[in-house]
C-alpha positions, -999 to 999 in steps of 0.1 A, spaced: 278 -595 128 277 -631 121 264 -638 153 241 -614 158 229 -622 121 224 -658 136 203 -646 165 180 -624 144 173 -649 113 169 -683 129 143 -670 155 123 -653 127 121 -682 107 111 -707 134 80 -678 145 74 -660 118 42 -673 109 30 -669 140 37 -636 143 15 -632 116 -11 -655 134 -5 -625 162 -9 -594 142 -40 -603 119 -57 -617 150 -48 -591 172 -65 -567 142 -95 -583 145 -99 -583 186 -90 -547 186 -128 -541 169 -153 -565 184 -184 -541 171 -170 -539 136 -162 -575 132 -199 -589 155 -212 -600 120 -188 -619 109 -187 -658 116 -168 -692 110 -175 -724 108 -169 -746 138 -165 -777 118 -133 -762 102 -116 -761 137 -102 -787 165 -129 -810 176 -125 -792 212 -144 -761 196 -171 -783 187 -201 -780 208 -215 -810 228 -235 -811 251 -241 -774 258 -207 -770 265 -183 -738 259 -209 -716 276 -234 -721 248 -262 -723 276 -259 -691 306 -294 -696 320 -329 -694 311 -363 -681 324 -396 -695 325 -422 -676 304 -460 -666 318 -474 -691 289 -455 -727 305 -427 -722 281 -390 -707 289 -358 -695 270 -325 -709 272 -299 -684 261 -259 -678 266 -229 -678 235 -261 -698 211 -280 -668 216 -318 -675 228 -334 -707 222 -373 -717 227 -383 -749 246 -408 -763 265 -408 -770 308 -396 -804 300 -367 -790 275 -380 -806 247 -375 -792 212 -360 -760 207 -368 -730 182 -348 -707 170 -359 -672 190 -331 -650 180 -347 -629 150 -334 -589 154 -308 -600 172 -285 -602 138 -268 -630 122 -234 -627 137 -224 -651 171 -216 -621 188 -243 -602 182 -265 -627 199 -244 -635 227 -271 -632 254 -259 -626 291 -291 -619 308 -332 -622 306 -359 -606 320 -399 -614 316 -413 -584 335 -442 -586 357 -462 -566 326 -454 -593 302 -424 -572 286 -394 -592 272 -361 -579 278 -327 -593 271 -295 -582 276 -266 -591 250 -232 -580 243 -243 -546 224 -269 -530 244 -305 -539 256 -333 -553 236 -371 -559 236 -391 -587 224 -417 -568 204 -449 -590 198 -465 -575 172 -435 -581 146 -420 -614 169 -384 -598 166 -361 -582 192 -354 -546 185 -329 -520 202 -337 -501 233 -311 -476 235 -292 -470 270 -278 -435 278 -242 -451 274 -215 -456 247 -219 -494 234 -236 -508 265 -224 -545 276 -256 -553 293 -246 -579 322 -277 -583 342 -315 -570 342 -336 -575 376 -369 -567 390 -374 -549 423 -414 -539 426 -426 -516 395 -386 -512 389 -361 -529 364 -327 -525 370 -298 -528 340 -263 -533 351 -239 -527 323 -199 -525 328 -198 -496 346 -233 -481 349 -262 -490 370 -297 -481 351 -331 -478 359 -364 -472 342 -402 -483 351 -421 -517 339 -454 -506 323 -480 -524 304 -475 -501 272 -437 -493 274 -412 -483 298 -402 -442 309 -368 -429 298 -338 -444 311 -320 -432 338 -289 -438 360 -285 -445 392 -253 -433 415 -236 -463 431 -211 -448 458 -178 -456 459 -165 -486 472 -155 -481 511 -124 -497 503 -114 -483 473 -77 -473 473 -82 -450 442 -57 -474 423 -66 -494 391 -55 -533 386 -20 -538 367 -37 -564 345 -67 -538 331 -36 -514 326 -15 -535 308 -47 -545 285 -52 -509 277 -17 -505 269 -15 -535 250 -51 -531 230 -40 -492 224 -77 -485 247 -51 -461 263 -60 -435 238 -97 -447 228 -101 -452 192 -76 -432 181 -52 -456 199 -68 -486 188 -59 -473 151 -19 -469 164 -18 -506 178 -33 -519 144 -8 -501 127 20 -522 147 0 -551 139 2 -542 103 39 -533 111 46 -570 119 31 -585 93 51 -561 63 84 -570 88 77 -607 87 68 -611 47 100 -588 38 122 -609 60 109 -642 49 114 -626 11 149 -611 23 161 -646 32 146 -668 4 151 -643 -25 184 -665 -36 168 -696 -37 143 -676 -57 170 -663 -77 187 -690 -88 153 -705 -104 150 -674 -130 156 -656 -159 179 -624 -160 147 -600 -165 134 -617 -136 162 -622 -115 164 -581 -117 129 -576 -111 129 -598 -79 165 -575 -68 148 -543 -70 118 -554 -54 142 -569 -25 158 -534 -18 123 -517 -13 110 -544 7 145 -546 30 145 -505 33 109 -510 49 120 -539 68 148 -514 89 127 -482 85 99 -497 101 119 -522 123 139 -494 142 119 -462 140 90 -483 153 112 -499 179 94 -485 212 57 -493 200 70 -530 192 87 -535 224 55 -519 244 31 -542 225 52 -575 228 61 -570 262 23 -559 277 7 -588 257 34 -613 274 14 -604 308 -20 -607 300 -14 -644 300 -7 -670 325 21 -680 339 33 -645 340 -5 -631 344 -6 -647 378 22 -628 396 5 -594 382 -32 -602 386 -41 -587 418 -17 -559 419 -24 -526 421 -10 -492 407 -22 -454 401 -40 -451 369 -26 -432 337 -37 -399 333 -59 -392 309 -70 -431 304 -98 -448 313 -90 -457 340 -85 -427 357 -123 -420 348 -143 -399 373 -165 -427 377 -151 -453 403 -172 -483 387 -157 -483 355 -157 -515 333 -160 -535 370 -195 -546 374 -208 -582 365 -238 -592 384 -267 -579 405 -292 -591 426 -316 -567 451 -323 -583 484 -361 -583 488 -359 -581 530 -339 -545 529 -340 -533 489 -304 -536 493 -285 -538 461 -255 -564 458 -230 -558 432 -207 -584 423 -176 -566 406 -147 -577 394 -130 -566 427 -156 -584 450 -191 -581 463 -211 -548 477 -239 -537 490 -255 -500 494 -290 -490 493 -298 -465 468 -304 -428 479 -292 -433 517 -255 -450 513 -230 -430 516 -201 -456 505 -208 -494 488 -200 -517 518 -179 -552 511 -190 -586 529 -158 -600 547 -166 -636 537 -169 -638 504 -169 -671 480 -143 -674 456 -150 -666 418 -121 -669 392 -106 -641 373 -126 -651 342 -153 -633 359 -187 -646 379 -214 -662 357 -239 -673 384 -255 -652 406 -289 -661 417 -311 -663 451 -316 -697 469 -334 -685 498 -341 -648 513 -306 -649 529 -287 -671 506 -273 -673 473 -258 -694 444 -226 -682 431 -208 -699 402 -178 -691 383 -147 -713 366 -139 -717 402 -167 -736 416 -202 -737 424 -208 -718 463 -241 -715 486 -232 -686 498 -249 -667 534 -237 -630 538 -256 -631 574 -238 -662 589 -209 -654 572 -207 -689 552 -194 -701 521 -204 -740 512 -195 -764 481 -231 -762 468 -226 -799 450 -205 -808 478 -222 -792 509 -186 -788 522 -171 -758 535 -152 -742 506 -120 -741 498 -98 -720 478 -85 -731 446 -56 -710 447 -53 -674 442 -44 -665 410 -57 -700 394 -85 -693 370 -101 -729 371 -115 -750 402 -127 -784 404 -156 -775 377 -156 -748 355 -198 -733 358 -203 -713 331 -242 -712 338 -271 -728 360 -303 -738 347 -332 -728 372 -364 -743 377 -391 -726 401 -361 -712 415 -338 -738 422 -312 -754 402 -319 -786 376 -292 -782 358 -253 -768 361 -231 -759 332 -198 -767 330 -176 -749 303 -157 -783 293 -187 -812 301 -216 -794 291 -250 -797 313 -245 -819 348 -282 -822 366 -281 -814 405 -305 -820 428 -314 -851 412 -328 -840 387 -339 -864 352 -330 -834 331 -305 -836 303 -317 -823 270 -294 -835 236 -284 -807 221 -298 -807 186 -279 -804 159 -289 -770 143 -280 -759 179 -243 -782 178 -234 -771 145 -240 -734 152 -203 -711 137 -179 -692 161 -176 -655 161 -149 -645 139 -135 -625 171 -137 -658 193 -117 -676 167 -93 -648 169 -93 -651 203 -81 -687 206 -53 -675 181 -42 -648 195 -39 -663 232 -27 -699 217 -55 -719 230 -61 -734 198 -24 -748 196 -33 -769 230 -45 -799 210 -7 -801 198 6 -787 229 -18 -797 257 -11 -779 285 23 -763 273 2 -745 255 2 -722 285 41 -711 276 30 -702 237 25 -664 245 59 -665 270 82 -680 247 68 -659 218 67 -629 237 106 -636 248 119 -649 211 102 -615 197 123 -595 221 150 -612 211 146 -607 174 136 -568 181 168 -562 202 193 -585 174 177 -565 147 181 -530 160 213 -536 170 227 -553 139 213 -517 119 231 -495 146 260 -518 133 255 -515 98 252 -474 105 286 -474 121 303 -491 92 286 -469 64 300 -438 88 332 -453 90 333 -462 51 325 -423 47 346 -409 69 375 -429 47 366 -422 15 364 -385 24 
């Protein structure tokens, strides 16, 4: 008992306020649309968080605007600047006040004048006669619009798992509606073990209703870890008070020690499932598991009639054939709609990390720029070609299962079409093609907050302990993940021990 009492205290001390860190964090993630208003201020955080020259993805793209001007937009929301990126004015009103409700991921000027942009919550339109975006609502349950594109009087809108159509007019647009993208002719009807584990872990599993059980764990932790830390410093406590006091604090101890097992041990399984998915969604034990593949869970999401679910995250339509190319999160595909039977894959393909593609644009009528943390790619379906594009070197692979390359593009700035500018997550905006572009990032922009759930992000996966860490930082969710087990499995087992004895004590007495 001793022992076991060793293995279960010491551990809990040394993690117990990051457990804590864990739960409330993990809270928050688990309702992105709940929390999208809430912000905090990135002054108050490592220096790393700080923005500098449009780094952290505060810059995906921009598009140039009928009247000389263009928008910049990405994590800072959209921005208003000049050809010559001088100045830049706030252009973000209806979009809310909350980070995450103006994180912007793609723009569209239609060839009517219409202003579309599409964000983390759904579609908007820039309406002139009030100069504020408003909602356009999308025939889909909180739409994560990824990409809008024209193709003749058409606009396409690719969310997550939908593909979307409706018809550019001078006065409006027509209803909605969806098109079918056939299934993959390589899909194996299996989901990835990562996305499983995440809806496991998240409680997705069971939609809301599971999101609710998983905060309850959350909330499980923290009660566990406050009555434990009470349990063990209640004599020091103690000895510092008066005999009303001392009584108080006794009673108050039991309670708090009854909830500790009850909730320790008839909670076991939801603990262990929790603790033990989250250790995978993380490198290093996320590489081993990130490409494999199992049969969905009944029921889930994943098992969803529709084949596309949660993978798409670019488009672009290939003006010679109206092809359409999807880049999912399982590779590139083509099909033309109406006459495809199955979504055809390319067999050369460039690289883009598991972080997902964020640079997918047209070079020339049969070649295009593909950027991701991996690298930057000029990439040509036809000659089946894959080049360095700052390089002009064949590619080469960074390592499968390695989310980072040699630059980490988190967006391209275009200019008549072809590339001035290249963001990279960590350095911020690198000109290519020699270009004498390189805006300062003003201040108002700099000093923007982070979204509470971003914040709550960098907690929850450790990233914010790497300027103590550096890169051990990428053991923090391991080491937790094991020293939780092993406080779980000490703890339910010194209870099973302390049944035995009161059985034992009974049986005697008796």
């Amino acid at each position: 008992m001793k022992t076991l009492r060793k293995y279960h205290k010491w551990p809990s001390l040394f993690i117990g306020f990051f457990l804590l860190l864990f739960a409330f964090s993990g809270i928050v993630m688990n309702h992105r649309d709940w929390m999208s208003s809430l912000n905090f201020n990135r002054q108050w955080i490592p220096p790393v968080y700080h923005y500098n020259n449009w780094n952290l993805a505060a810059i995906k793209g921009s598009i140039e605007l009928k009247d000389s001007t263009r928008l910049v937009y990405g994590n800072i929301g959209i921005y208003r600047t000049d050809n010559s990126f001088n100045g830049f004015t706030d252009f973000n009103k209806g979009l809310g006040r909350g980070m995450d409700e103006r994180k912007t991921f793609t723009m569209l000027q239609a060839a009517s004048g219409q202003l579309f942009a599409g964000t983390l919550f759904g579609l908007r339109r820039y309406n002139t006669s009030t100069n504020a975006w408003e909602n356009i609502e999308v025939p889909e349950k909180m739409p994560r619009v990824v990409k809008l594109a024209q193709y003749h009087d058409t606009i396409y809108l690719l969310t997550r798992s939908h593909l979307f159509t409706f018809t550019d007019t001078v006065d409006g647009w027509n209803s909605i509606s969806e098109i079918h993208v056939p299934k993959a002719i390589d899909d194996d009807g299996k989901a990835g073990l990562f996305k499983t584990l995440w809806i496991i872990h998240s409680g997705e599993l069971l939609g809301l209703p599971g999101k609710i059980i998983v905060d309850m764990v959350g909330l499980a932790v923290i009660i566990i870890t406050l009555s434990g830390f009470y349990y063990t410093l209640l004599p020091a406590i103690a000895r510092r008070s008066g005999q009303k006091l001392k009584k108080k604090l006794k009673q108050f101890n039991r309670f708090s020690i009854n909830w500790h097992n009850k909730l320790g041990v008839y909670g076991l399984v939801f603990l262990l499932i929790t603790t033990l998915s989250g250790m995978f969604l993380r490198p290093p034990l996320l590489i081993p598991i990130a490409y494999a593949r199992v049969k969905p869970i009944a029921g889930s999401t994943l098992a969803s009639s529709n084949a596309w679910y949660d993978k798409f995250r670019d488009l672009l339509i290939d003006k010679n054939t109206g092809q359409i190319i999807l880049s999912s999160s399982e590779g590139f595909y083509r099909f033309e709609p109406g006459k495809s039977d199955y979504s055809e894959t390319y067999p050369v393909q460039p690289e883009v990390s598991v972080m997902g593609i964020t640079v997918f644009e047209p070079l020339t009528d049969n070649e295009f720029l593909v950027g991701s943390f991996s690298g930057l790619y000029r990439w040509n379906p036809d000659s089946h070609t894959v080049k360095n594009y700052i390089t002009g070197a064949p590619a080469q692979s960074s390592g499968r299962g390695n989310p980072f390359g040699a630059v980490a593009v988190s967006g391209i700035i275009l200019d008549a079409g072809q590339p001035v500018g290249m963001a990279d997550y960590d350095a911020g905006w690198i000109p290519l093609n020699q270009s004498p572009v390189k805006p300062k990032m003003p201040d108002h922009i700099r000093k923007l907050p982070i979204s509470l759930w971003n914040l709550a992000l960098e907690v929850h996966t450790g990233r914010i302990f790497s300027v103590i860490l550096g890169d051990f930082y990428i053991l923090y969710v391991p080491l937790m993940g094991l020293t939780t087990l092993l406080i779980l499995i000490t703890g339910f087992w010194l209870w099973l021990k302390q049944q035995k004895r009161k059985k034992t004590k009974t049986s005697v007495i008796k």
